[in-house]
GUTITOR-24205 format. One record per residue (C-alpha): residue in three letters; residue number from 1; x, y, z. Coordinates in nm, 3 decimals, always signed. Layout:
ATOM, resn, resi, east, north, up
ATOM, ALA, NUM, X, Y, Z
...
END
This chain:
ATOM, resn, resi, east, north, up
ATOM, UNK, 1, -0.491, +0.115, +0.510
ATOM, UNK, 2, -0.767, -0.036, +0.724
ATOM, UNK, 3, -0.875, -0.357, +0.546
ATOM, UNK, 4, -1.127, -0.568, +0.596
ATOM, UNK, 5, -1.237, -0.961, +0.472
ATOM, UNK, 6, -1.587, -1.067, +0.473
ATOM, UNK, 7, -1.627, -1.361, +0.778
ATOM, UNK, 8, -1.911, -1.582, +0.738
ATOM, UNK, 9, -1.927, -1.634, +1.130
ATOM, UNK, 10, -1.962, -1.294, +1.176
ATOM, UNK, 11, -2.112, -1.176, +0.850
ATOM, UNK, 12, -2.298, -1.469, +0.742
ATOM, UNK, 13, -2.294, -1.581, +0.457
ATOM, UNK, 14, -2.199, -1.334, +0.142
ATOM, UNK, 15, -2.391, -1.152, -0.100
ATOM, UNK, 16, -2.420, -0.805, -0.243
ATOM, UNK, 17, -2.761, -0.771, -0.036
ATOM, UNK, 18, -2.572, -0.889, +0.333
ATOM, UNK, 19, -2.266, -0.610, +0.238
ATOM, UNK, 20, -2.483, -0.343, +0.158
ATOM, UNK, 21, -2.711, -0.412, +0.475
ATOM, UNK, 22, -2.344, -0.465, +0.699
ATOM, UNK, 23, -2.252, -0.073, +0.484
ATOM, UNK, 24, -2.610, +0.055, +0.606
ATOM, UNK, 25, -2.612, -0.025, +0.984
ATOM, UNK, 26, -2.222, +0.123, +0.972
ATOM, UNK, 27, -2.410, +0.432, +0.931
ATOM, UNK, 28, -2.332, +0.485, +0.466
ATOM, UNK, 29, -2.566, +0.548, +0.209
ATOM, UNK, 30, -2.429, +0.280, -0.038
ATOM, UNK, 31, -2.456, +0.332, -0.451
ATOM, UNK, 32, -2.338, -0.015, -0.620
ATOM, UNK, 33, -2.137, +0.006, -0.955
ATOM, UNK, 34, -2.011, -0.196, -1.209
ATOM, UNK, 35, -1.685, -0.152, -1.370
ATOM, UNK, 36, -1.492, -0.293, -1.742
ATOM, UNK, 37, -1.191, -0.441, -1.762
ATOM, UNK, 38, -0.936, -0.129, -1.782
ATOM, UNK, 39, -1.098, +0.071, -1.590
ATOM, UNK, 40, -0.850, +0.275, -1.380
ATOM, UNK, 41, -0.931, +0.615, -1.130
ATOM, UNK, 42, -0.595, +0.844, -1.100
ATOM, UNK, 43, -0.522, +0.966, -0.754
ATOM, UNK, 44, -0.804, +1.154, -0.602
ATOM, UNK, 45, -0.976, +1.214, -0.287
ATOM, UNK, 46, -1.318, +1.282, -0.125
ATOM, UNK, 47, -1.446, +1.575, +0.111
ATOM, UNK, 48, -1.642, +1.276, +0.270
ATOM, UNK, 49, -1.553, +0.958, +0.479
ATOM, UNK, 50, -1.627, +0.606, +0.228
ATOM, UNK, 51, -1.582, +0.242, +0.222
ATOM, UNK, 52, -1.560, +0.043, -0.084
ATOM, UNK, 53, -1.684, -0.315, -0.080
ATOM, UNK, 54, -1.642, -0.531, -0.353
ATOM, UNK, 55, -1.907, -0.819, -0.464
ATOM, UNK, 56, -1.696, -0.953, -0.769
ATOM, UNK, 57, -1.438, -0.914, -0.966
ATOM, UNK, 58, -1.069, -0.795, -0.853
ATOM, UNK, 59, -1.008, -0.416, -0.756
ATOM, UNK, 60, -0.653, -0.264, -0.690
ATOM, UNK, 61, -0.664, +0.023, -0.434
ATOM, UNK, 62, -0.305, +0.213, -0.372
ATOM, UNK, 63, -0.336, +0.431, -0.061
ATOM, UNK, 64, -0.056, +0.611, +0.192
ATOM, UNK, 65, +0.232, +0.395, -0.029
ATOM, UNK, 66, +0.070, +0.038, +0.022
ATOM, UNK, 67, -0.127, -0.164, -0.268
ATOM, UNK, 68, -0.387, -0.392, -0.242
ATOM, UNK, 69, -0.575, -0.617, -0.461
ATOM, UNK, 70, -0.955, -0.693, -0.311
ATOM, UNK, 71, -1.160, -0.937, -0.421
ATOM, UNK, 72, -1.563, -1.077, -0.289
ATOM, UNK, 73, -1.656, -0.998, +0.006
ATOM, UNK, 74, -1.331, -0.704, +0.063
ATOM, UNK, 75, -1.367, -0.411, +0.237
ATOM, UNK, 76, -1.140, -0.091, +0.274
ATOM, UNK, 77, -1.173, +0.239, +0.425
ATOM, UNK, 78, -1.093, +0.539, +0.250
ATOM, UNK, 79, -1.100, +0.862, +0.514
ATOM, UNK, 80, -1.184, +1.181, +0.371
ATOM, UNK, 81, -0.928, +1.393, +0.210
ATOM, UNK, 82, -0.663, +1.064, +0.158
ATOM, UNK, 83, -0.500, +1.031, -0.198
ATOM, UNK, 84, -0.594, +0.711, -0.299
ATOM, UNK, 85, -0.614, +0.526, -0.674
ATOM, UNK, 86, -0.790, +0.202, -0.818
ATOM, UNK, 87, -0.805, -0.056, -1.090
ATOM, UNK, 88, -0.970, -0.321, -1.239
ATOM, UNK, 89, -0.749, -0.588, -1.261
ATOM, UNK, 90, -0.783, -0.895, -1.479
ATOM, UNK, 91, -1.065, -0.925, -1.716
ATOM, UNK, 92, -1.337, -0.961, -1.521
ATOM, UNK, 93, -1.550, -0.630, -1.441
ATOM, UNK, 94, -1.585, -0.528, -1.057
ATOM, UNK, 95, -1.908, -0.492, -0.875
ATOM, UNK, 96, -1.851, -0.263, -0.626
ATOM, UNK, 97, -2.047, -0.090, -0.298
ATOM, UNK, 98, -1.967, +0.297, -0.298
ATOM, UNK, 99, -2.061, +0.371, +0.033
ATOM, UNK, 100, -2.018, +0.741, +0.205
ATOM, UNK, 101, -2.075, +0.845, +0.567
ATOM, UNK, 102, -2.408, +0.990, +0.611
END
């Protein structure tokens, strides 16, 4: 699971606007969304290459047997056609960046 955490030396400094401009210049068309407490997605995949960033909240991503828990500023690749799954964890709704390849 390629992972990534937000580095204000290299970033700057953190905000939904600087992630979705960092998602952008990667070469994604990024869709943000905002997710309850509970919310859970089964194992599934996509036909297209994506990267989910999260702005708030805590997100659990299981994906080729490892589980992570991301948080601000997070970022993990999800390659096309890998079985992956997520949750909200805790009780504090996730912002998140969808972002696909273009």
């Amino acid at each position: 699971m390629k992972f990534e955490h937000w580095s204000p030396e290299r970033d700057g400094p953190f905000s939904e606007a600087a992630m979705r401009r960092k998602l952008e210049r990667l070469g994604y068309s990024v869709h943000a969304y905002r997710y309850p407490p509970g919310t859970r997605f089964d194992e599934h995949s996509h036909a297209v290459d994506k990267i989910d960033g999260v702005v708030s909240g805590q997100f659990r991503v299981e994906m080729g047997g490892r589980a992570m828990v991301l948080e601000a500023g997070d970022l993990v690749w999800v390659p096309k056609g890998t079985p992956h799954a997520a949750e909200v964890v805790g009780t504090e709704p996730v912002t998140s960046l969808d972002a696909v390849k273009r």
